[in-house]
C-alpha positions as CSV (number, residue, x, y, z in Angstrom):
1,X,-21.1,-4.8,-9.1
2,X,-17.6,-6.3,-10.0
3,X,-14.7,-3.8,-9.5
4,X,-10.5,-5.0,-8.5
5,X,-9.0,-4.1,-5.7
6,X,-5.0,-4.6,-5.6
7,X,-3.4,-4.6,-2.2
8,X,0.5,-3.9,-2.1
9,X,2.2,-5.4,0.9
10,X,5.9,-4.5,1.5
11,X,8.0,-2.6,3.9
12,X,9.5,0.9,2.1
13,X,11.2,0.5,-0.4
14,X,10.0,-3.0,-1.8
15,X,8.6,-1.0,-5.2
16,X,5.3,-0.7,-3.9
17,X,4.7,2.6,-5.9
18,X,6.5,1.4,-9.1
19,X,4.3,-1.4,-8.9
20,X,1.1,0.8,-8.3
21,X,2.0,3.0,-11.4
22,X,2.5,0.5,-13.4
23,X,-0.9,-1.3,-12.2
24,X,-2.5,2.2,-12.9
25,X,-1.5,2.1,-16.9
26,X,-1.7,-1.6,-17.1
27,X,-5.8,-2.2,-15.1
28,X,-6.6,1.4,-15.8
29,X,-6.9,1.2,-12.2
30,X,-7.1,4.4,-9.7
31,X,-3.9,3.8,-7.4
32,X,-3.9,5.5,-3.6
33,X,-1.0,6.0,-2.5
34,X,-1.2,8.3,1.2
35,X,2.4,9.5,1.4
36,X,1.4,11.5,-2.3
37,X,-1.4,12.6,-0.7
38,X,0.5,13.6,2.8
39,X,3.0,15.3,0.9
40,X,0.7,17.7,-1.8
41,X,-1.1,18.9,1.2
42,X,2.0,19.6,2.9
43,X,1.7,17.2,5.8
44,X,4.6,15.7,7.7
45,X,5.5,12.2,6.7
46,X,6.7,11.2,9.5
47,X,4.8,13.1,12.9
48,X,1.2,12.8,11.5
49,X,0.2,9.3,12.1
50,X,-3.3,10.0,13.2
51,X,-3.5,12.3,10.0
52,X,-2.0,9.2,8.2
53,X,-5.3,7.2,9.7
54,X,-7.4,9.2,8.7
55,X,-6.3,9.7,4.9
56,X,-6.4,6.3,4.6
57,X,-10.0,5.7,5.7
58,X,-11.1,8.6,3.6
59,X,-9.2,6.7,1.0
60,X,-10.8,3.6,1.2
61,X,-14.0,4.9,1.4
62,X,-13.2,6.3,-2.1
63,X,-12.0,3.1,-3.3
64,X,-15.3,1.3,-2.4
65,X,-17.3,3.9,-4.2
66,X,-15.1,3.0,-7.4
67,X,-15.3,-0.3,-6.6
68,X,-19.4,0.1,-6.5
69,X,-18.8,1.6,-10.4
70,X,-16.9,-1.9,-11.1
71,X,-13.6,-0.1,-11.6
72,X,-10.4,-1.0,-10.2
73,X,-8.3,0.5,-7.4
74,X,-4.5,0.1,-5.8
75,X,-4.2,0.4,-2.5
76,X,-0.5,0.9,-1.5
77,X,-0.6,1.6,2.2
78,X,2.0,-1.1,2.8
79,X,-1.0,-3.1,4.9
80,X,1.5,-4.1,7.1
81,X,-0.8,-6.0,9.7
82,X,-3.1,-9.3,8.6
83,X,-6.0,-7.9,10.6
84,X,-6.2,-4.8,8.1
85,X,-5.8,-7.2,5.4
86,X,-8.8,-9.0,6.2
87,X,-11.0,-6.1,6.7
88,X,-10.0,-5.0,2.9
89,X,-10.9,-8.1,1.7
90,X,-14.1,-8.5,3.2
91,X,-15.3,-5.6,2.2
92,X,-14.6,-5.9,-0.4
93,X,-15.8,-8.8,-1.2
94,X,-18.9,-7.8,0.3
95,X,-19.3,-5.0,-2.9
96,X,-18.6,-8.2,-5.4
97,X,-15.0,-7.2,-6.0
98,X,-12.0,-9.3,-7.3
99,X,-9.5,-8.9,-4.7
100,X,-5.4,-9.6,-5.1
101,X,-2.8,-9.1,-2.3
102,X,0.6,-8.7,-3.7
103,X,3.4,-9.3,-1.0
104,X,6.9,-7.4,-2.0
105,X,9.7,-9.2,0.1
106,X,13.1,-8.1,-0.3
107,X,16.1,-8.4,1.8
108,X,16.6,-6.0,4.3
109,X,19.8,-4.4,2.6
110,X,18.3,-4.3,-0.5
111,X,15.6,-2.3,0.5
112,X,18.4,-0.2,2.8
113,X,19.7,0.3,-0.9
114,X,16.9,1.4,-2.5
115,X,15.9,3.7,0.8
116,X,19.1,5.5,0.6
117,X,18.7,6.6,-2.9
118,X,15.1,7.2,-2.1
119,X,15.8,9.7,1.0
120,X,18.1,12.1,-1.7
121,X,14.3,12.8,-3.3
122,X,12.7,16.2,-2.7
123,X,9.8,13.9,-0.8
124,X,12.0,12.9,1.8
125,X,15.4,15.0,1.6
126,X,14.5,16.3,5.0
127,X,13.2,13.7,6.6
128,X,15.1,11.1,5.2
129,X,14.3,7.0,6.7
130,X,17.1,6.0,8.8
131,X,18.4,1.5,9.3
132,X,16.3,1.6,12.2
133,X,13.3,2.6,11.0
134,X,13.7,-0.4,8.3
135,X,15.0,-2.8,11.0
136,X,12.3,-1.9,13.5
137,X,9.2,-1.9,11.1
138,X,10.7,-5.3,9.6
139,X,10.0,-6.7,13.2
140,X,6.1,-5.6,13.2
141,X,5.2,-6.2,9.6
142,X,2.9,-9.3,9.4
143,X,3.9,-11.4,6.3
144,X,1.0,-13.1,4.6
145,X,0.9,-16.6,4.8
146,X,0.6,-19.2,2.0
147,X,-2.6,-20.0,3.7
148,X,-3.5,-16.2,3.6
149,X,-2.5,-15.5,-0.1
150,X,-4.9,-18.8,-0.9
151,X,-7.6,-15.9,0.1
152,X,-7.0,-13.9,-2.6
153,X,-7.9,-13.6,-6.5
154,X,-5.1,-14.4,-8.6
155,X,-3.4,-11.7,-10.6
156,X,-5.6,-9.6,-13.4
């Protein structure tokens, strides 16, 4: 069947939808990007998280139907936690797709940077991300390993 599927791993603000656009022109890929989604159909960012759930299983069931035409997809959900990682991969490896886990690290007050000129957008003027959401989710996101990353497909 074939197919790509790019995972984007980062904590807001590491470029994970910069990235994904440019993915999108480069692979001609179909990028999936919830907080878009969230937004066009006028659903809170920040007090849906169930909804959140959801959009994202309905998204990956989308992305393996694409991935069953052998195209390739960008999944930028942040995939904070190895476990949902794994079950990405798998599956998709299951379909016969390439799979590549890109991990955006940056230093916390770098991405504090780029989130304060971020929260002045229309998508988040008012519900802008405050320091401790950045320093609380930097204490649960779960870094790939260099064992981990040895999982993956290199780059397209």
């Amino acid at each position: 069947m074939g197919g790509r599927v790019v995972l984007l791993c980062g904590l807001p603000g590491s470029g994970k939808t910069t990235l994904a656009k440019q993915l999108e022109v480069d692979l001609g890929a179909v990028r999936f990007c919830p907080d878009e989604w969230m937004t066009a159909l006028g659903v809170d960012l920040w007090e849906e998280d169930d909804f959140r759930f959801r959009l994202e299983q309905l998204q990956w069931g989308l992305a393996q139907e694409l991935l069953g035409h052998g195209l390739t997809v960008v999944i930028e959900w942040g995939v904070w936690a190895k476990e949902e990682r794994d079950a990405v991969r798998e599956r998709a490896r299951e379909l016969g797709a390439a799979v590549e886990l890109r991990h955006l690290d940056l230093p916390l007050d770098e991405l504090w940077d780029r989130i304060e000129k971020r929260n002045a957008e229309p998508m988040w003027h008012d519900r802008p991300m405050s320091r401790v959401h950045l320093d609380y989710w930097a204490t649960i996101i779960e870094p790939p390993t260099g064992d981990e990353l040895s999982l993956y497909d290199d780059p397209a």
